[in-house]
N, C-alpha and C positions, 0 to 999 in steps of 0.2 A: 703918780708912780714914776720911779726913776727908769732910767735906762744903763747901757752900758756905756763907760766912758768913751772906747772906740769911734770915734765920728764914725755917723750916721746909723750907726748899731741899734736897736729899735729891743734887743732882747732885755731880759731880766737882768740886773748884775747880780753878781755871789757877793759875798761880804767886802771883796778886795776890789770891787767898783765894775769888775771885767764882767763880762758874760763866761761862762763856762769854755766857747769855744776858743774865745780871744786870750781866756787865761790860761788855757793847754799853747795855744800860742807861744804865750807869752812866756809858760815853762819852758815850752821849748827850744826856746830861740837862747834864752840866757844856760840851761843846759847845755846846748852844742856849744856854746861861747867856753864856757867850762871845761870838755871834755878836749877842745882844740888846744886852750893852754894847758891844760894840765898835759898833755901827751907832746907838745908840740911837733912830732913829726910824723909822717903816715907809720902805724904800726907793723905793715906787709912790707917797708923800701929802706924806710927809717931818712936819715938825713938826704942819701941820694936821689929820693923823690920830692921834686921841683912843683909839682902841681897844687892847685887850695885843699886844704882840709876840709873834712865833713867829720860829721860824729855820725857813728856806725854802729847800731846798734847789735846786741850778742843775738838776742829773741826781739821780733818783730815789737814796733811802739803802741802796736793795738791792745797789748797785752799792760794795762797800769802799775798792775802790780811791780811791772820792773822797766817802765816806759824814764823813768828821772831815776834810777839806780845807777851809781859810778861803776861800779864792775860788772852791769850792762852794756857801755857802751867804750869804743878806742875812736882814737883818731886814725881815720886812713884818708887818703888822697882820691880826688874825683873817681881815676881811672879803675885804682884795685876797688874802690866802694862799688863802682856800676858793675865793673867783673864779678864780686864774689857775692854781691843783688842776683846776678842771673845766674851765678852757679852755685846754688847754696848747696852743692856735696861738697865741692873745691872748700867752699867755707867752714863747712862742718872741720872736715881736713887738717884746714889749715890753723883753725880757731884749738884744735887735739895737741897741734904739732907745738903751738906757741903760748899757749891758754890751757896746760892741760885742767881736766874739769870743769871749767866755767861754763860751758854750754849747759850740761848738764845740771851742774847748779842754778842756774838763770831760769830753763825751762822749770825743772821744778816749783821756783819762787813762784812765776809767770803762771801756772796753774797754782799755785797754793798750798804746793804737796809740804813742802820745807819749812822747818818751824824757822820765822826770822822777825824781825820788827815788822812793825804795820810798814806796809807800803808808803812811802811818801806819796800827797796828792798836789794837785797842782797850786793850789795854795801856796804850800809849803815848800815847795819847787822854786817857785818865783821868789820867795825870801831869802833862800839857801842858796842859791845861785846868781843874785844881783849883785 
């Protein structure tokens, strides 16, 4: 029986060699890589914030259905990502003021209310975004 390519990984691989966890991973990591160029600057400062990029997502990443969605996630800067983490009315707010409807549309995808394409899975994430 195989394993995951991952050194020292001991799980099952999926078809793309990773384990399940390693290839959310691994979606994830080339997704945020994505979501920083394509915005290149924090989207709360714009060019005059100096600090690294994160990708910041609209609706939390536990939710799959829109955890690898582009108009899930912006580029913001360490300091407004940890700020608008701890104040998610500031972010509701400010996501209205700059984003109008996307919350809204995102939540729905996130539960499944919104007729749209299948969700992309992490599979498909890692191809799409390499």
């Amino acid at each position: 029986m195989s394993a995951c390519l991952v050194k020292r990984c001991k799980r099952r691989p999926t078809p793309s060699g990773r384990c399940k966890t390693h290839l959310k991973q691994k979606a994830d990591q080339l997704f945020s890589v994505f979501i920083r160029r394509r915005d290149m600057w924090c989207a709360a400062l714009g060019r005059d914030c100096k600090r690294p990029l994160q990708c910041a997502h609209i609706v939390s990443r536990r939710y799959l259905a829109t955890r690898w969605d582009e108009q899930n996630a912006i580029a913001l800067c360490l300091g407004h990502h940890k700020f608008f983490t701890e104040h998610p009315l500031e972010w509701e707010v400010w996501l209205e003021a700059h984003l109008p409807g996307r919350l809204v549309k995102m939540k729905r995808r996130a539960l499944g209310i919104a007729n749209v394409d299948d969700p992309i899975n992490a599979d498909e994430a890692v191809r799409r975004y390499a």
